[in-house]
Structures are given as C-alpha cells and as structure tokens.
C-alpha positions in Angstrom: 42.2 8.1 5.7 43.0 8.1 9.4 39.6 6.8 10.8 37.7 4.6 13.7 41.2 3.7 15.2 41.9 0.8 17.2 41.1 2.2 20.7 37.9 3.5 19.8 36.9 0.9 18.5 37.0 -1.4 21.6 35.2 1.6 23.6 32.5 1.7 21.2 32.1 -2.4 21.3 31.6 -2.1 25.1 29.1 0.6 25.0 27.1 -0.9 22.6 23.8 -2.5 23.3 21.9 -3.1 20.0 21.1 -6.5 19.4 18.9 -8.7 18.0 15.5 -8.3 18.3 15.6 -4.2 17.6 13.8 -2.3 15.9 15.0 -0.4 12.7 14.4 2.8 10.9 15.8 3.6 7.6 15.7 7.3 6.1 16.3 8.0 2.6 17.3 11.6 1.8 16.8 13.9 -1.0 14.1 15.6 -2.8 15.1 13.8 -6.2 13.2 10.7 -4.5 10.3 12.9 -3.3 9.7 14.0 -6.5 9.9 11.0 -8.3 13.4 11.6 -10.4 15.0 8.8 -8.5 14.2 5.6 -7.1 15.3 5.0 -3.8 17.0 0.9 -4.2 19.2 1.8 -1.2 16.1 0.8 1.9 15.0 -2.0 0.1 18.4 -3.6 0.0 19.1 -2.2 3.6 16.2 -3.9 4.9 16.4 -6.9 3.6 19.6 -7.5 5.0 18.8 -6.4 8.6 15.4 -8.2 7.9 17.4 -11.8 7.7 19.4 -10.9 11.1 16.1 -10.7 13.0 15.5 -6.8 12.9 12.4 -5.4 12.5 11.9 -2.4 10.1 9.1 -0.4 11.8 9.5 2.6 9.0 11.4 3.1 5.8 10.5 6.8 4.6 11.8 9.3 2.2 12.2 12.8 3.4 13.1 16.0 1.0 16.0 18.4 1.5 14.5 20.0 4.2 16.4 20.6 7.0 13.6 21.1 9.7 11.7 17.8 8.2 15.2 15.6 8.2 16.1 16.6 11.9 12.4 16.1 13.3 12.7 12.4 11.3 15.8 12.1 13.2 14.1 12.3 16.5 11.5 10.5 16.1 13.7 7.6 14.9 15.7 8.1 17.9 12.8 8.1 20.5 11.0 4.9 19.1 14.1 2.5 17.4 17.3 0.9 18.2 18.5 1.4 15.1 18.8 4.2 12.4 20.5 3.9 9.0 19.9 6.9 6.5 21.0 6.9 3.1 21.7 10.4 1.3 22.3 13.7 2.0 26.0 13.8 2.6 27.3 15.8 -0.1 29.1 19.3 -0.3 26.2 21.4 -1.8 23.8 23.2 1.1 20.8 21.1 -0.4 22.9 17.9 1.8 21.7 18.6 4.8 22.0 15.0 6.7 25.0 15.8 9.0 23.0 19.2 10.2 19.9 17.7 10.7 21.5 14.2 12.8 23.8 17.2 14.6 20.1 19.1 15.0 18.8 15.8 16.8 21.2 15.6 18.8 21.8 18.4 20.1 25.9 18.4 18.9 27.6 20.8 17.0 29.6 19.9 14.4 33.8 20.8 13.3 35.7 20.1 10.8 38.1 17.3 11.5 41.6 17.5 10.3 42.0 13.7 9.2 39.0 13.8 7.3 39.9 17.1 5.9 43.7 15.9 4.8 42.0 12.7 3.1 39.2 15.2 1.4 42.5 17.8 0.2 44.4 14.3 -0.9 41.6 13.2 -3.4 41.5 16.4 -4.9 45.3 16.8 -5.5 45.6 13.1 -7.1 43.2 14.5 -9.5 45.2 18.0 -10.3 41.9 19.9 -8.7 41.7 22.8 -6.0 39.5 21.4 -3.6 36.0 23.8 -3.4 35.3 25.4 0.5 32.2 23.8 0.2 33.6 20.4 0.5 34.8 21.2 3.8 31.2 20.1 5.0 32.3 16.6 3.9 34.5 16.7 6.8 32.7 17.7 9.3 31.6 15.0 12.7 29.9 15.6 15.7 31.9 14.3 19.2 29.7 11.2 19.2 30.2 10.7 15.6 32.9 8.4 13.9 33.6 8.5 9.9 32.9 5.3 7.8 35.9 5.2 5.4 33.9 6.0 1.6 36.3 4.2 -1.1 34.4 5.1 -4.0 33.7 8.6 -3.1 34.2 11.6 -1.4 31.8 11.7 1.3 32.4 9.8 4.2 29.7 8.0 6.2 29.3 8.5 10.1 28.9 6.0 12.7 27.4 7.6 16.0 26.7 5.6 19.1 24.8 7.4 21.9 22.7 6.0 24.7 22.9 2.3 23.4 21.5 3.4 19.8 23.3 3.2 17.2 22.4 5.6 14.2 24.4 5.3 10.4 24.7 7.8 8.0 25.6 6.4 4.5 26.1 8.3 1.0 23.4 8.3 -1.2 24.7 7.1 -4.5 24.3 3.0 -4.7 28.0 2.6 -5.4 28.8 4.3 -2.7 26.3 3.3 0.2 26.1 -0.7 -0.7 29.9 -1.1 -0.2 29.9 0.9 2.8 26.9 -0.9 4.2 28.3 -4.5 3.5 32.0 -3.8 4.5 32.1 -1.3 7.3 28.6 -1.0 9.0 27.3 -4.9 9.1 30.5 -6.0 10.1 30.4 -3.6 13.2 26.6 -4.7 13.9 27.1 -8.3 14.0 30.1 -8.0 16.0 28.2 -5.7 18.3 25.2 -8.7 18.6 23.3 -7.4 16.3 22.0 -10.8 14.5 19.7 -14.1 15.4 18.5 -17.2 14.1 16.3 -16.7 12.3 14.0 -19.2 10.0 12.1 -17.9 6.9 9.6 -19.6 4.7 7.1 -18.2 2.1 4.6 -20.5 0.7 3.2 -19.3 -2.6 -0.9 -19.7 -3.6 -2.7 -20.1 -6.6 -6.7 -19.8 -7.1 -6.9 -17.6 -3.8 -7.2 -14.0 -3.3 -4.8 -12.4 -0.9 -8.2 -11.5 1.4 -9.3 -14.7 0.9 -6.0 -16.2 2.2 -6.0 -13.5 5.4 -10.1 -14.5 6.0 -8.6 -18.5 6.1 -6.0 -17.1 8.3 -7.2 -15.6 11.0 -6.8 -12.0 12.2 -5.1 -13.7 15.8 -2.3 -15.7 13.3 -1.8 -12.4 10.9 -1.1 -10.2 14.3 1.0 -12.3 15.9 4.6 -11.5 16.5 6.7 -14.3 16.3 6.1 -16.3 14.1 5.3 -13.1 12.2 2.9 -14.2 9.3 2.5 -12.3 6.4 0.2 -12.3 3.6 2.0 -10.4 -0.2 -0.3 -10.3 -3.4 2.6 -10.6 -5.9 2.5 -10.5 -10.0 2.7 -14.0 -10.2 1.0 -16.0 -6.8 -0.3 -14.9 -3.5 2.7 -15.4 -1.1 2.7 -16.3 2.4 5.9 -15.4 4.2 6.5 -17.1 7.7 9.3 -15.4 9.9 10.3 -17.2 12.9 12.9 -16.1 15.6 14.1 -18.4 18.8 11.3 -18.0 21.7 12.8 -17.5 25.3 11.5 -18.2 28.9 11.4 -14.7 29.0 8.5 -14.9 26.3 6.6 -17.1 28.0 6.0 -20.8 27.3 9.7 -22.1 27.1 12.7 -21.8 25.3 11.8 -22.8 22.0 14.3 -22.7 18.4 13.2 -20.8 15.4 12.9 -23.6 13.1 10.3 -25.3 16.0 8.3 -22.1 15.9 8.3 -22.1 12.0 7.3 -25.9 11.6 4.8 -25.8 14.2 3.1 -22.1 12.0 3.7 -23.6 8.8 1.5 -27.0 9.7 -1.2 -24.5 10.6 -1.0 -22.2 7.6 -0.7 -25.7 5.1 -3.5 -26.8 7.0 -6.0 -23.8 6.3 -4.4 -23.3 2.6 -3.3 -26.7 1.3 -4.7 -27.0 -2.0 -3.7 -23.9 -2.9 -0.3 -24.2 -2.1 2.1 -24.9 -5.2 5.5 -23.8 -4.2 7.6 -22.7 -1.3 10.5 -20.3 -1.1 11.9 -18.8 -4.2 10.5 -21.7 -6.6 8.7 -20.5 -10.0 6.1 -22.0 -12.2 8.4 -23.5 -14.3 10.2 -24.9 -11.1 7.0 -26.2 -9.9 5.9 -27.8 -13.0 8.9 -29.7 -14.2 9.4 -32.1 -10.9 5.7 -32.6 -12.1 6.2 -33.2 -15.2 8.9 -35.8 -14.5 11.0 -35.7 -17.5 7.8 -35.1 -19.7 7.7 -32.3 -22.3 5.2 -29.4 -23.3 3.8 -27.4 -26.6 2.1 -24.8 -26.2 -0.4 -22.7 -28.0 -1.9 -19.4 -27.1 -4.2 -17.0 -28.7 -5.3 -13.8 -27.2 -2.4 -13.8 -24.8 0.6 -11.9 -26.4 2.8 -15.1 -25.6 2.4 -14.8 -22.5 2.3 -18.5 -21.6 5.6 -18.9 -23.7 7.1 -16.0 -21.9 6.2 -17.2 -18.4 7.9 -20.8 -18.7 10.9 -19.1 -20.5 13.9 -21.8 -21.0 12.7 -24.8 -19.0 14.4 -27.9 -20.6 10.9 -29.3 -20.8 9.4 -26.3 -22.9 9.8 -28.0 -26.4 7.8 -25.8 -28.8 5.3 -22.3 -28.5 3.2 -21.4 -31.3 1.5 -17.8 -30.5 -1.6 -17.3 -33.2 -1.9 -13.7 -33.6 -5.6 -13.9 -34.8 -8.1 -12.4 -32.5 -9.8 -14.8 -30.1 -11.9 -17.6 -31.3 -14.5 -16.8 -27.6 -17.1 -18.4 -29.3 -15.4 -21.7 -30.6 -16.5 -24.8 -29.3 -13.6 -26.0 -26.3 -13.5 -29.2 -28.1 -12.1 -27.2 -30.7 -9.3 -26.1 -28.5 -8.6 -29.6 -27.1 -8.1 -30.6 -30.5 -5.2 -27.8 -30.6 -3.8 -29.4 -27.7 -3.6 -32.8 -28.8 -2.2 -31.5 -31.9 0.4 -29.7 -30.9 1.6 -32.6 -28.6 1.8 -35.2 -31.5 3.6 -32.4 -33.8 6.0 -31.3 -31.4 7.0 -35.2 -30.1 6.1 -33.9 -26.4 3.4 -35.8 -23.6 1.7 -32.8 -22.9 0.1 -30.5 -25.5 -1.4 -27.2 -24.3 -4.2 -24.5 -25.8 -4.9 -21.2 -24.3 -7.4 -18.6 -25.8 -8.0 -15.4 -24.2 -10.6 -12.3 -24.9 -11.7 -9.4 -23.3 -14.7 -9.9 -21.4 -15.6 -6.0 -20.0 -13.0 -5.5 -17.5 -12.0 -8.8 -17.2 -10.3 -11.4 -19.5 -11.8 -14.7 -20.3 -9.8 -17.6 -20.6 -10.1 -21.1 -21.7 -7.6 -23.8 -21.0 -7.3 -27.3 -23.0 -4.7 -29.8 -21.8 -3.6 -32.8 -23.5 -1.9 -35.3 -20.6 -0.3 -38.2 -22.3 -3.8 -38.4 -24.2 -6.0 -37.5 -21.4 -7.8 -34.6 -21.9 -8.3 -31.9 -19.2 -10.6 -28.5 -20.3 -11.6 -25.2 -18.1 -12.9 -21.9 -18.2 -12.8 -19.1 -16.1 -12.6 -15.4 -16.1 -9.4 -14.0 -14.8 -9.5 -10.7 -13.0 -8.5 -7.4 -15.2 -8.1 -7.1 -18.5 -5.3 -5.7 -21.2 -1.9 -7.0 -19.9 -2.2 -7.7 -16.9 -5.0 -9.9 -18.0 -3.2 -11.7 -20.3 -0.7 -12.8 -17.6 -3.1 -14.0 -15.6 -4.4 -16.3 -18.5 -0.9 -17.8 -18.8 -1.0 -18.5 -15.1 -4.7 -19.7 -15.3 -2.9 -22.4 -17.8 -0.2 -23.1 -15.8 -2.5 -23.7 -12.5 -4.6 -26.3 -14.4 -1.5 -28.0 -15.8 -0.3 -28.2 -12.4 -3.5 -29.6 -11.2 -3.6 -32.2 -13.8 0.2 -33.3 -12.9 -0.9 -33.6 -9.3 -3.7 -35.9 -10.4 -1.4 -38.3 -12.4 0.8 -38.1 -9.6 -1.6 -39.2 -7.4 -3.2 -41.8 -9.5 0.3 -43.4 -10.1 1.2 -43.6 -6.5 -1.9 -45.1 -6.1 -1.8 -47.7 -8.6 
C-alpha cells in the first residue's frame, strides 16, 4: 500500500503546529452506538492515551449516520480544538458517511486515488473475490488528506493537516482503529510535539461523599486549571485525581515542573481530606489492607451480604478462610453476639484477625454491623450504608473493610508509639 511517502512526510512535520497543551475532540460514528447496539470502547481508550500526553479532551460524543449531523460535528471540532480523532464511519456501505461529512467541513472534494484503489483491488483478488463498486468509496482522499495504512482491514484511515490542526479519521471496529491509533497516528503526534510532562495522582476516600469531598475542597481548587483537580464517585471509594502539567513564565508565577505543582496540590487536598484517605493511585482494598496487616491473616464471616466481603478481597495471600451464612439476617442479635463470630472464626481458622459482617434491608438502605477481632482486641460498629439490594450489599463489604482498616491504623499507631 503505497501511502504517506517520505517527502510528504517531512512537509507535513514542518507544517505542523499541534502540541502539547491542545485541546482534543473525539467523534465516534454510527448509529449502532446511538441506539444502544454497540458500545463505543474506542474514545475511552483514545482519550486516555492523549489524556497522559497532556491533552485535554473538551468533548467525546457519539453522532448517528447522518450526514448533515457528522459534517456540522466536524466544524464545530474544527473551530474550537487542536485536535480531532473520529472513530467509524469509513466503510463501503452509503450509511459510512465520515469521509463526506470531514470532505463537507472542509470544503474539499474527494477522488478516488489510484494507490489506494490498487491496494483495495489486491485484497480482494488474494481472496478469489470481485471487488464491489461500492468499495471504491474506501479509496477516496481529499487533497489535504493522507491515508493511514489499515493492516487488519480494508478501510484505510486519513490523516489531514490543515491550518495547524490536525484531524484523524480511524475505522471503527476495535481491531482495526487501536492498532492504527498506537502505530501510525501517536507515533506522528509525538514526533510532531504533541506530548508533556505530565504528573498524575488520584487519592482514593472512604467515609466521604463525593459532595462532601468537593464542599472540603473548594469550588476555587475544583476550577482550577493546572493542577486540574478532580473529584470521581467510583463503585468502590470516592477518588480524587490530581493532574499536573509544567507551569511556564508565560503562566505567570515562574517556571515551575509538574511534579512541583502536584506535591504542592496534593499537601492541600491531604490536608482538607486526610483521614479519609486510604490509598493512592491504582491500589485496592486488599492492597491497602495487607501492608496493614503486616503478615497477619483474616476469616471472615458475612450474613446478609451474598459474599460480598469474600468477593471483594478475592486472592490476597492474607485471606485464609470465608464462611458466607446463607440464613437471613440476625438485625436484632445482640453485636456481642457477632463479636463472638469474629473471635471464633479467628481461633478456628489459625488467623490474628477474625471478622463478622451482618447485613439487612433497612427501607431503602442496608444496615450493617461490623465485629472485628484484632489479635484479641475487639473492635464493633454499626451504620447504615446508602441503597439497598446489591449495591448495598457491597457497600457492607466495604463498610467492613473501612473499619478493619481503621483498626490496623490504630495498632499501627499504637506500636510506633510504644
């Protein structure tokens, strides 16, 4: 496939001018996503790549085969980014309508081109097939346009630079668009500029509300744009995700590195949030709670939860036995009762910490009480954990982690202490 030849690329790498900090659009095509038939995976993994080189996403949207809505998209990416990558809509049928509606945009007609076209005619005859007229689309380009080379299919991306933008058209099938994306387009990007330091850290919360963390923030911290700090509600914490890129004269106050920036916002946000802080970056409960635990081991019992709790730690080498009683909640037991069950399952099982969870639907809401068995110390508590039914039940499980986690953090502290 006779494409992007030497030459032309050293003409497009002195024309270009997108780099890092730009602003992104991605466009996903196709009215199998607009109605729900697909899921678009394509803009999440887009922008999470350009996210770590320092571009902002302003919009990710998907648009249906429409040619009018596509082509308006298509401008309004073009007026207000640096950057446009769409994904779809570059197949031989007239619902693929990207290469018409980026030609729309524009204002460029596009022709057949005869490499493109031997290439299409090649793949057809390996496979003993006439090739369909329609598939000529798949070789069309418009003058500013340059094909990206598609090696597990037969439509080829386009690469257009105009104006110092630079706009990408990729398939729409995953096998086709992520290899394209990782070995043709981000390549080109990076040698073009496009890419900073960047420095990245998410804190994760437990016992706080997500509009309890942005009230402890500040609206002045949350709207500032670099650092850029972020507040997520996820299934399992409240995350806090920190994004910090270099800081110029140009910005004001001095030339300052990304990792200063992100030290400097993370002291504030520990600061306002400390106690509820129990991880950082990509660490889990179980993560979390076995440099706690030190070489210790847990049981676990659970009633009222589905196994959740045993389900939630999963294969940590300290997880040494989970009973799940299928009975329905003993709510109106005694929590002495439920210590007991702790302590229990600790001197049955051979582990230092023995734990009890019981759960029950209380209206809406789940009620949860935790007993804890710490090397013979007891630790109790109850609390109502918001919604009920599932996701209730997780959030029982993590009640019990939290207050296991707690109690480690006491010991800790005691010992050190000592």
């Amino acid at each position: 496939m006779a494409v992007g030849a030497a030459a032309a690329r050293v003409r497009y790498a002195a024309t270009m001018a997108v780099s890092s900090p730009c602003r992104a659009v991605i466009l996903a095509m196709g009215s199998e996503l607009t109605c729900g038939e697909t899921r678009d995976t394509n803009s999440g993994d887009i922008a999470a790549d350009l996210s770590r080189m320092g571009v902002r996403v302003v919009r990710m949207a998907q648009l249906p085969d429409d040619l009018d809505a596509v082509a308006e998209s298509f401008r309004w990416a073009i007026e207000t980014s640096d950057l446009v990558v769409s994904t779809g809509g570059l197949g031989p049928t007239p619902d693929d309508l990207t290469r018409e509606a980026l030609a729309q945009a524009l204002g460029e007609t596009p022709t057949v081109d005869p490499a493109l076209e031997r290439w299409l005619l090649a793949l057809f005859e390996r496979r003993g097939m006439r090739m369909p007229a329609t598939n000529r689309k798949q070789a069309w380009l418009i003058p500013s346009a340059e094909a990206l080379p598609n090696r597990h299919g037969t439509a080829p991306g386009w690469w257009v630079e105009r104006d110092g933008q630079v706009l990408v058209a990729l398939p729409g099938p995953p096998r086709e668009a992520r290899p394209m994306w990782l070995e043709d387009v981000l390549p080109r990007l990076q040698e073009r500029g496009l890419g900073a330091e960047v420095a990245v850290r998410t804190l994760r919360l437990t016992g706080i509300g997500e509009s309890h963390v942005a009230e402890a923030l500040g609206e002045r911290l949350l709207r500032a744009e670099n650092p850029i700090v972020a507040t997520y509600a996820r299934h399992d914490a409240v995350d806090v995700r920190i994004t910090a890129r270099p800081a110029t004269d140009a910005d004001g106050g001095g030339s300052r590195s990304a990792a200063e920036l992100l030290d400097e916002t993370q002291h504030i946000v520990e600061a306002a949030l400390r106690e509820y802080v129990f991880a950082r970056d990509d660490e889990t409960w179980p993560d979390v709670l076995g440099q706690r635990l030190d070489r210790r081991r847990v049981a676990t019992w659970e009633r009222g939860t589905g196994g959740a709790l045993a389900a939630l730690l999963g294969n940590a080498r300290w997880f040494t036995l989970g009973e799940v009683d299928g009975r329905p909640s003993g709510r109106d037991e005694p929590r002495e009762d439920l210590a007991t069950i702790a302590g229990r399952m600790r001197e049955r099982s051979g582990a230092e910490v023995g734990v009890a969870v019981d759960a029950w639907a209380d209206g809406h809401d789940t009620g949860v009480c935790v007993a804890i068995d710490l090397d013979g110390v007891l630790v109790t508590d109850a609390r109502t954990a918001f919604l009920d039914g599932e996701q209730g039940r997780h959030r029982a499980a993590l009640a019990a982690c939290a207050l296991l986690w707690q109690a480690l953090g006491t010991t800790v502290g005691r010992a050190a202490g000592s």
